[in-house]
N, C-alpha and C positions, 0 to 999 in steps of 0.2 A: 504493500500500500504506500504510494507515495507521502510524504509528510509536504503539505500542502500550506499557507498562512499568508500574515499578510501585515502590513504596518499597520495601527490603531493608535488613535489617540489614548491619553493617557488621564485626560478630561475628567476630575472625577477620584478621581486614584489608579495606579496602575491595578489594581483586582477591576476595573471596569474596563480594563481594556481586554481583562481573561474573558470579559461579558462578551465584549462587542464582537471577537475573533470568533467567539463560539455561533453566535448568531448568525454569521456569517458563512459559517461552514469549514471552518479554517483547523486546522489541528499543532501548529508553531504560530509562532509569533515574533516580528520585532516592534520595539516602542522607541521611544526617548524617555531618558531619567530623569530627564527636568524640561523647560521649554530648549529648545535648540537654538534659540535668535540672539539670547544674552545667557553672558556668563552665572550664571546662579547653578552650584554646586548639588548634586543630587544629595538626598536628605532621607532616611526611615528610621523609624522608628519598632520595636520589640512588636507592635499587635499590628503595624502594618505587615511586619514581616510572615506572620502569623498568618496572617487574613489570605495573603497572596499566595504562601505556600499551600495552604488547604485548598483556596483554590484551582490552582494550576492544578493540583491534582485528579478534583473533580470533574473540572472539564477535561483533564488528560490532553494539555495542551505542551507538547511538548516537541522541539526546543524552543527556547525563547533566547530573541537576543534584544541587546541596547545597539540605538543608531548612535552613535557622536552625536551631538553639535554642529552645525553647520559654522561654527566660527574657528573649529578646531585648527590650527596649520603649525604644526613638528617640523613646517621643513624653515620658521623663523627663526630668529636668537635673539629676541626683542618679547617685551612684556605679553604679546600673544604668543608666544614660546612659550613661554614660561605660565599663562593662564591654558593652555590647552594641556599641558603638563599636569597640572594641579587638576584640571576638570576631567581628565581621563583618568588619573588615579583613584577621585574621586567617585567615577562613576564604576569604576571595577573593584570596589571596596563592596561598592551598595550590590553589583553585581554577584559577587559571592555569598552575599549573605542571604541572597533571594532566590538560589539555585537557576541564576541566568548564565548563561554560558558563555557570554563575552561581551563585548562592544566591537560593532564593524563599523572603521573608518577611513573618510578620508584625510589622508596624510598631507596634504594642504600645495604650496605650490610657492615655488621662489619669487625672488625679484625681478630676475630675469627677464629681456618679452624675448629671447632665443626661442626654437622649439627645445624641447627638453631632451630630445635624441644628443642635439648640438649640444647641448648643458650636461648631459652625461659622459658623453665621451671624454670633454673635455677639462670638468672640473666635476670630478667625483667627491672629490673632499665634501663638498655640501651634503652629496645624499651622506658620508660619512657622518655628519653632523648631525642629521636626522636621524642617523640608527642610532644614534646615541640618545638622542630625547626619546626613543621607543623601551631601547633599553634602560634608561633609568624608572620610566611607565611599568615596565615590569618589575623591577626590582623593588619597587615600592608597595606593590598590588598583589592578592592573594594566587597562589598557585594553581586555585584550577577555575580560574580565569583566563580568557582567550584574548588576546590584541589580532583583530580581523582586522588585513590590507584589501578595502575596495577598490578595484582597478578603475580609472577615469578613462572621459571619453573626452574631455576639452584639453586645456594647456597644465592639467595638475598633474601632479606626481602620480602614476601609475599606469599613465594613457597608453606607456609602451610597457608591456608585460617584463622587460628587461630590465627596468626599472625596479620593477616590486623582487624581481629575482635577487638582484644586487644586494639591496635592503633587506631581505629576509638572509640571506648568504650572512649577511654582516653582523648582525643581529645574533642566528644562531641560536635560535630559543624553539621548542617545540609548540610554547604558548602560541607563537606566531603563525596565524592562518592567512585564506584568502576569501573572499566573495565574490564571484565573477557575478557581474553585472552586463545581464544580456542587451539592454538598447548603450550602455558606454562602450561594451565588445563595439557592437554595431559602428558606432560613433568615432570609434577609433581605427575601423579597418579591420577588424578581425571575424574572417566568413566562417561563420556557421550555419550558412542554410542547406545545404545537402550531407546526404550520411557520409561522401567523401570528405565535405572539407571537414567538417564537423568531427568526424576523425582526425584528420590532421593536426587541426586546431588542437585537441587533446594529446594526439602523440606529442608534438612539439611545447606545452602545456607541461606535458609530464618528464619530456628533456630538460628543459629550462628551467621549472621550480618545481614540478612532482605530485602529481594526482593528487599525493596523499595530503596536501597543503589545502585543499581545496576545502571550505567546511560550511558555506550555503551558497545559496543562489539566488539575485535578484532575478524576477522573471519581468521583464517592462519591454512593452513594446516601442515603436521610436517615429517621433514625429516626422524623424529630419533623415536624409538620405543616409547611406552608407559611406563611411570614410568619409563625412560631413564635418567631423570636429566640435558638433553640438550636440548635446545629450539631452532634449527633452523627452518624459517620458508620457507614452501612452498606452491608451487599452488594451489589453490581449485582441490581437487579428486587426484594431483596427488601423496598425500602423504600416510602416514601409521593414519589418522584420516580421511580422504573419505567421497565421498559423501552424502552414511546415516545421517552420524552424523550433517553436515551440514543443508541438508533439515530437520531433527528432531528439530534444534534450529532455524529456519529461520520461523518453523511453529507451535511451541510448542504456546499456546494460555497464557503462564506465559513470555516467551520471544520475541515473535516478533514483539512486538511493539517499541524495541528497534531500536535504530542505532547499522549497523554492518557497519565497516569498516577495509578494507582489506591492509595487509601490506606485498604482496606476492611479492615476489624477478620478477615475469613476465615470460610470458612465452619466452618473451625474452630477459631474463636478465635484462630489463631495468627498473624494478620495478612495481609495481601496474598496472594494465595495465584493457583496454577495457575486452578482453576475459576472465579473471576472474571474472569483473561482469558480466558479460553474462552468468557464470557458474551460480553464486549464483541466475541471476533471474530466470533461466532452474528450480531451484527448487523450487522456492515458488508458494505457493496454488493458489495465485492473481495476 
């Protein structure tokens, strides 16, 4: 059975977001630990913790993860260094103690306006510098908590898979996973729409950083063309990545044992929604 979910707000308390998943048909989950727009530290308390464990249970919603912050970027050395530091530790503190399994993020993006191919070749010292605020994030933060590298589909840190490789090489920790994100794949050049590439894509995948790195998956479909360099995301089918490509990862016998979870704008507007999973179970074999 695929493990299927979706992002949910957190509106309420995180146990309303175990509501809302359920409702929806969803069996994993990602949320946010706190808002995502400003820095404000995630925060629980002994009967929140209580409340949420009981019911993650009962609904049997499991894995759950934490999104970062959208302000997060490791790859500065200036006081948002230093508050992405503090709010990822933060958040994999609260994450341990709620049986969440990590926080999947974006690793943020230089000064630079080079493309980042050019900026990697050339002055690696920087991503060096970022494994190092990863690495202090872990050495701060409970052990069986996860630091999850989102690959990007714009000008940030992970757009080239080669990137994330380096960084996780440097790094060296088993804490450290991945989440491919299927409209940033898109956005970035990376074909998955037929069972051949879509192979490839994996063998090469598993030369470079290793299957086994791998520990969810965004499923979004993509407003903007391919090899576009813009990552909006959309509805299951209703984009320019379609349903092929979908049911190909939902049933590839290297990928579907994953969690996939959906971070689709809705079909009406109001985000993550019922009828997109209904999309994705339309396609699987089981």
């Amino acid at each position: 059975m695929n493990k299927l979910g979706a992002h949910q707000s957190i509106e309420g308390g995180y146990t309303k977001a175990l509501d809302r998943i359920k409702k929806i048909g969803g069996n994993c989950l990602q949320i946010f630990s706190t808002s995502p727009r400003g820095w404000n530290f995630s925060k629980i308390d002994t009967v929140q913790i209580i409340q949420f464990i009981e019911a993650k249970g009962i609904h049997k919603i499991d894995p759950i993860y934490f999104h970062a912050s959208y302000l997060i970027n490791l790859a500065k050395r200036d006081k948002i260094g230093s508050l992405s530091k503090l709010s990822l530790i933060s958040e994999l503190t609260v994450a341990s103690k709620l049986n969440i399994k990590g926080s999947i993020v974006h690793l943020g993006s230089f000064k630079q306006k080079t493309d980042n191919q050019t900026l990697f070749e050339e002055n690696k010292s920087q991503y060096d510098d970022l494994s190092l605020n990863v690495k202090e994030i872990l050495d701060k933060t409970p052990d069986n908590t996860l630091f999850i590298i989102e690959n990007a589909g714009n000008r940030k840190v992970g757009k080239d898979l080669t990137e994330i490789a380096y960084i996780i090489k440097r790094i060296s920790n088993k804490r450290v996973k991945v989440c491919l994100d299927t409209c940033h794949l898109h956005s970035a050049g990376y074909d998955i729409t037929s069972p051949q590439k879509l192979d490839n894509f994996l063998l090469s995948f598993d030369r470079l950083i290793g299957l086994k790195k791998i520990e969810v998956i965004h499923v979004n479909d993509s407003r903007d063309p391919f090899n576009s360099g813009r990552d909006r995301h959309e509805n299951i089918g209703s984009g320019t990545i379609g349903h092929r490509t979908f049911r190909l990862l939902l049933n590839h016998p290297k990928t579907r044992h994953f969690p996939f979870i959906i971070e689709t704008p809705g079909f009406d507007q109001k985000g993550p929604d019922k009828k997109n999973l209904d999309v994705l179970k339309s396609l699987t074999d089981n």
